[in-house]
C-alpha positions in Angstrom: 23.8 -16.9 -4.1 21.4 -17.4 -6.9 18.1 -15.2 -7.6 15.9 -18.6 -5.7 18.7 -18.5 -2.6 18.1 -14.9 -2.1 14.4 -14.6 -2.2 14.4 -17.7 0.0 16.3 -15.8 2.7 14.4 -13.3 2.4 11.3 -14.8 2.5 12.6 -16.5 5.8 13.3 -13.2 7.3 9.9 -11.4 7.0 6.6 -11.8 8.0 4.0 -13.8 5.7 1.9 -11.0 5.3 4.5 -8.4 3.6 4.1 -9.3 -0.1 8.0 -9.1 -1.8 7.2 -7.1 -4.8 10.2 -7.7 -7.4 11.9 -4.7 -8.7 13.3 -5.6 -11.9 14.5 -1.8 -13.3 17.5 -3.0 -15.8 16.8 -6.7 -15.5 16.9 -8.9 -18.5 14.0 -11.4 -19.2 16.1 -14.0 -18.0 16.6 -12.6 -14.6 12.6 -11.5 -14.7 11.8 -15.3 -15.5 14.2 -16.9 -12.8 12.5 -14.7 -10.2 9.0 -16.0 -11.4 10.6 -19.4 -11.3 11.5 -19.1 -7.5 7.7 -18.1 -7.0 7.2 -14.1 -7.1 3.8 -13.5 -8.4 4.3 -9.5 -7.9 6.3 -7.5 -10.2 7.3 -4.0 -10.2 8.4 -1.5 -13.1 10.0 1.8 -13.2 9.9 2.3 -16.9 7.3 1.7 -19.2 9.5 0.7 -22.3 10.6 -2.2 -20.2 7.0 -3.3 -18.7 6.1 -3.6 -22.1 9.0 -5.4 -23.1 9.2 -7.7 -19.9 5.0 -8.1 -20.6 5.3 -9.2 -24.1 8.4 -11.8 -23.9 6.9 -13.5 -21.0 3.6 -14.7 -22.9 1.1 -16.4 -21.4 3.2 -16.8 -18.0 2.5 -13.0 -18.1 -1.5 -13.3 -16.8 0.3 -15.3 -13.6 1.4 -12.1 -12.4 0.8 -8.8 -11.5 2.6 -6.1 -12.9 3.0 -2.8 -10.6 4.1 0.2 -11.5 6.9 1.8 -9.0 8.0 4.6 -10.9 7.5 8.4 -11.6 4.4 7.8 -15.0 4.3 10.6 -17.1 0.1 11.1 -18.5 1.4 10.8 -22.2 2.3 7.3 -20.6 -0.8 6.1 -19.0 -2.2 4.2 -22.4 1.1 2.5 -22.7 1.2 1.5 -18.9 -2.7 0.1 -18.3 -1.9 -2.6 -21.4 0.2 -4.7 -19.2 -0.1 -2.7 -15.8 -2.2 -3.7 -13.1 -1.4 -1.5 -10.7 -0.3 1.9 -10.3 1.6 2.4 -7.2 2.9 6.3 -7.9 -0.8 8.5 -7.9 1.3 11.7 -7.1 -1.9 14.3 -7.4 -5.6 14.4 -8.3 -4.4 15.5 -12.0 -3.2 12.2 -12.5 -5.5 10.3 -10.9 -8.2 11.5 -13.2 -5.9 11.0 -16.0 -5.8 7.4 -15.4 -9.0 6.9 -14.9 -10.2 8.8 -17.9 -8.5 6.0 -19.7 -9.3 2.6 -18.0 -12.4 2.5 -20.1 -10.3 1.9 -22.9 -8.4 -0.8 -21.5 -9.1 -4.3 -20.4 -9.9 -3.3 -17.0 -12.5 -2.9 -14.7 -11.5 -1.1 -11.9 -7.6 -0.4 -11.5 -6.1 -0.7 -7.7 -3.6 2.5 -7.1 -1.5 3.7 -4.2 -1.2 7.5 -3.4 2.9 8.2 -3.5 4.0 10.3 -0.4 7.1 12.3 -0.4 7.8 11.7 2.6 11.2 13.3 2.6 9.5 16.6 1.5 12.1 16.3 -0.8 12.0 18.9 -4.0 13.7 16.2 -6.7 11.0 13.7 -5.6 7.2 13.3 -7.0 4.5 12.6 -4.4 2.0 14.1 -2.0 3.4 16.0 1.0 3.1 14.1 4.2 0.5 16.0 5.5 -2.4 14.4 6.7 -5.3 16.5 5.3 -3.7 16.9 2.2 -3.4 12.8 1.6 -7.0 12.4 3.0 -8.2 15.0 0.8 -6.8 13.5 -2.3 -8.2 10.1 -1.1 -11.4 11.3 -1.0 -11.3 12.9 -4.5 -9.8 9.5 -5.8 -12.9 7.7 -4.3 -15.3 9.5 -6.4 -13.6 8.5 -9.7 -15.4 5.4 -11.2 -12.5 3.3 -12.4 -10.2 3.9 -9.7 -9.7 1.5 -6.6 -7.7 3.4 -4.2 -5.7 0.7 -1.8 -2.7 2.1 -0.1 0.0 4.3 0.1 3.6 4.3 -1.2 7.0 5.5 -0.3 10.1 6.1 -1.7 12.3 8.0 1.4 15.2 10.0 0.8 18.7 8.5 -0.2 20.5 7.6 2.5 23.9 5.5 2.9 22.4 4.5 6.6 18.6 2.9 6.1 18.0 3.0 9.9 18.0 7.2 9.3 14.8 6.1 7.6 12.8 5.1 10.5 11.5 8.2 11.4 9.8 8.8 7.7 8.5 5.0 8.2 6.7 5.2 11.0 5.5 8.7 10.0 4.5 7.3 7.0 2.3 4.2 9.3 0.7 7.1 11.5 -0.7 9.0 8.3 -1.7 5.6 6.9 -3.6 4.2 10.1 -5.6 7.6 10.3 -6.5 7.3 6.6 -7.6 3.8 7.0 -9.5 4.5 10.0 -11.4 7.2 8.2 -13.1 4.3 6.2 -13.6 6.6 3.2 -16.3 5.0 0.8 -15.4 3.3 -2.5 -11.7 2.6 -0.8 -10.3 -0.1 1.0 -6.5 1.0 2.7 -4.9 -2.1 3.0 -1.4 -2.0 2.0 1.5 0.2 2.7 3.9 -0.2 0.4 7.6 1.1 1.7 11.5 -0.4 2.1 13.9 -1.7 -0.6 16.5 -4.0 -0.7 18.3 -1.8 2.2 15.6 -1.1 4.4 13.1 -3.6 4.0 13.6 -4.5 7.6 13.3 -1.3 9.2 10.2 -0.5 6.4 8.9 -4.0 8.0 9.5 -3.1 11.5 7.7 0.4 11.4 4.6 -1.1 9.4 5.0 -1.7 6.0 3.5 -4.9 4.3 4.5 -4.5 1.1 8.4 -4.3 0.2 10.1 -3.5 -3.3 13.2 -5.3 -3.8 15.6 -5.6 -6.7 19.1 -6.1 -5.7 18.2 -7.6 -2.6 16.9 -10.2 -5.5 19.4 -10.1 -8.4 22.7 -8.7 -7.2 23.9 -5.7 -8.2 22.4 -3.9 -11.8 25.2 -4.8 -14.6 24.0 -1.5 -16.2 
């Protein structure tokens, strides 16, 4: 099937409120274009050298979308992600968070959106905020006091698993932590999205609460690299 057949089916199998965000990790600018073609507006990148790449050979078809990024960003990297970044879905501690806003001053933006990234695995190889509820709603409300911060949402990654329904139970852990954050109606914030599910568990993800999904070879096919 082509990159506009799959996105089609999946687009047919969710709800119209989960936004597809496109994971294009390894993709060439052919691929990222087709995608934008078939009518993703939502992009997500892992690697900086890439956004930047990806950002600069797209032109002005490149102010059309809105570049997220997804994965682990180092602080040296923060300059080099808010030129083409729009928003930051991995805010892994309140060290960060003030790192990044420390510098959206200096870019063209006003007020960046971010996600907090749980580990929801508890997982030592993995970055993020342990799912514990205080913890998260702590870190929420230091994030609200930063000027040039919008906190938004949360993200997960869940562990590795050759079965995606094993992932339930972190998903729907995941929506309990984010409905008592949301409820909590923390100033300067506005909860909104949770951002969880891949190409192999975007269903379950769906199923258990999330309205944001990050897809890339659910899109593309398989990485050639």
């Amino acid at each position: 099937m082509s990159i506009k057949e799959n996105l089609k089916k999946i687009q047919d199998q969710i709800p119209g409120n989960v936004t597809i965000v496109a994971a294009v990790k390894s993709r060439n600018i052919e691929e990222v274009r087709e995608i934008i073609d078939a009518g993703i507006t939502n992009i997500g990148e892992n690697y900086i050298q890439e956004g930047e790449l990806a950002y600069s050979q797209l032109g002005d078809l490149a102010q059309s979308i809105r570049f997220h990024m997804i994965g682990h960003l180092q602080t040296n990297k923060i300059n080099k992600t808010l030129a083409f970044c729009d928003l930051i879905q991995t805010v892994d501690s309140l060290k960060k968070a003030r790192a990044i806003n420390s510098r959206v001053p200096y870019s063209n933006k006003l007020r960046l959106p971010v996600f907090i990234e749980v580990n929801i695995g508890n997982e030592s190889n993995k970055s993020g905020v342990l799912p514990e509820f205080t913890q998260i709603e702590n870190l929420a409300i230091e994030i609200s006091k930063l000027n040039n911060l919008h906190l938004q949402g949360l993200m997960t990654m869940g562990p590795v698993t050759e079965n995606p329904e094993s992932l339930r139970p972190y998903f729907r852990h995941l929506k309990i932590i984010f409905d008592q954050l949301k409820a909590k109606h923390i100033p300067n914030t506005d909860i909104k999205t949770l951002s969880m599910g891949m190409s192999a568990s975007y269903k379950i993800a769906i199923e258990e609460g999330s309205n944001m999904v990050r897809i890339g070879s659910g899109l593309f096919g398989p990485r050639k690299r």
